[in-house]
N, C-alpha and C positions, 0 to 999 in steps of 0.2 A: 392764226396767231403769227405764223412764219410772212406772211405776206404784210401784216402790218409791221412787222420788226423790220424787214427789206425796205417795207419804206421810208423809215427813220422815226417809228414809234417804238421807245421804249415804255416795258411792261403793260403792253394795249390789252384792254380791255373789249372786246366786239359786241357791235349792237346793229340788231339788223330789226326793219320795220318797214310795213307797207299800211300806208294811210288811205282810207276810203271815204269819200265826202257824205255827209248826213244828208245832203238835197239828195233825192232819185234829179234833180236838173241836170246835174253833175256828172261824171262818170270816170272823171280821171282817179287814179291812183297814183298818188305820191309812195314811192320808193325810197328809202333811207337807208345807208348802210354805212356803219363807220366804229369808231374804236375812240378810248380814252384811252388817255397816258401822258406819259413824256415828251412835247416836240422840240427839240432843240433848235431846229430849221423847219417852219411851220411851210416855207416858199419851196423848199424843197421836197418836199414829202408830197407837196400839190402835183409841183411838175414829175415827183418818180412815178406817183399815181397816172397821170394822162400817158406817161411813157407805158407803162405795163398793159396800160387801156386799149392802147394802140399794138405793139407788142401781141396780145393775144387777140387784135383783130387781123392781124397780119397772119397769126398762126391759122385763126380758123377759116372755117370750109366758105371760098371762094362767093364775094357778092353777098355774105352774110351779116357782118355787122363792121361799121368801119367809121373811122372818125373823118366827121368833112369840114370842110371849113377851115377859120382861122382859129386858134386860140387863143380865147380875151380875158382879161382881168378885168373882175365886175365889182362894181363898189356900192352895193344894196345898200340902203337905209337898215340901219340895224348891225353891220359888221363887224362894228367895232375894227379892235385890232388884228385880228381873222383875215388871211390873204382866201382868195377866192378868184377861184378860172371856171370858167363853162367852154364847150363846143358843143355844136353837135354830132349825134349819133346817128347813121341812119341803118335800118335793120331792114332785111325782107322776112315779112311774117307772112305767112301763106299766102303766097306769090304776089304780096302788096309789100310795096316800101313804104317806109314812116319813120319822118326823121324825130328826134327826141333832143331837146336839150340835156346834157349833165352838165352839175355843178359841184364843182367840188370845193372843200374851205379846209382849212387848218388852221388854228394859230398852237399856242404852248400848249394846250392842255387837251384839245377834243379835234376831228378830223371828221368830215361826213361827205359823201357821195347822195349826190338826190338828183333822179331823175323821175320827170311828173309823165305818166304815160297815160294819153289821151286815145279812146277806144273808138272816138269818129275820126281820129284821123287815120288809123288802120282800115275802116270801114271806107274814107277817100283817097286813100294810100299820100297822105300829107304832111303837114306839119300843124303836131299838136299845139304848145305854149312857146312863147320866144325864149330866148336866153335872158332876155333881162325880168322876164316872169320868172322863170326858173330859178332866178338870180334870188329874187324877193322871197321865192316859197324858201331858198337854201336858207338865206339867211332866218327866216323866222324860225325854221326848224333848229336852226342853232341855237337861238334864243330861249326858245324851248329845252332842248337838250342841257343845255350850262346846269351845273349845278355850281353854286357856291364853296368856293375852296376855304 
């Protein structure tokens, strides 16, 4: 709760989810983590999130998880008026690297972190979905998520 108040959500509500595909073709897992509430600076709250992202990549242990690349403002079909950044992530997961898109959104009311992790590219130490995939899962999962006010 203290970590989404930092970020400039009042009275967040947290909601955390991992999605599993119904194909056995499939194998990724979509990951979802994020809060309702109050955004008074929905652009703000996106960029204190990538800051804190990075932040604790910087704290943790050496070669472990760290953000690369640039960070882009992604405009999915479906966004509405919801700001939205992705980068990538890259992680060493038993002694293979795998970069992963995050996406993050905000606008006034809801705030979500989704990154889709692809289990063959751990298996080719690679890159699972692009950012502008990752882009499209965020947004639909927003879409999803809204509840009517």
């Amino acid at each position: 709760m203290d970590d989404y108040t930092a970020l400039g959500i009042s009275n967040p509500t947290p909601v955390r989810i991992a999605y599993k595909p119904s194909s056995s073709a499939s194998r990724q897992t979509v990951h979802f983590t994020g809060a309702w509430g109050s955004i008074s600076n929905p652009e703000q709250v996106v960029d204190r999130d990538f800051a804190k992202t990075a932040q604790n990549a910087a704290e943790g242990p050496q070669g472990y998880t760290k953000l690369v690349g640039p960070l882009q403002r992604m405009h999915p079909s479906g966004l509405g008026d919801a700001v939205m950044k992705c980068q990538n992530v890259r992680s060493e997961v038993n002694q293979h690297t795998i970069t992963t898109p995050l996406c993050v959104w905000a606008d006034h009311y809801t705030f979500g972190e989704v990154l889709v992790v692809d289990p063959g590219a751990l298996v080719n130490g690679g890159m699972g979905v692009s950012l502008g995939e990752n882009a499209d899962t965020a947004a639909r999962i927003r879409a999803d998520a809204r509840a009517p006010r």
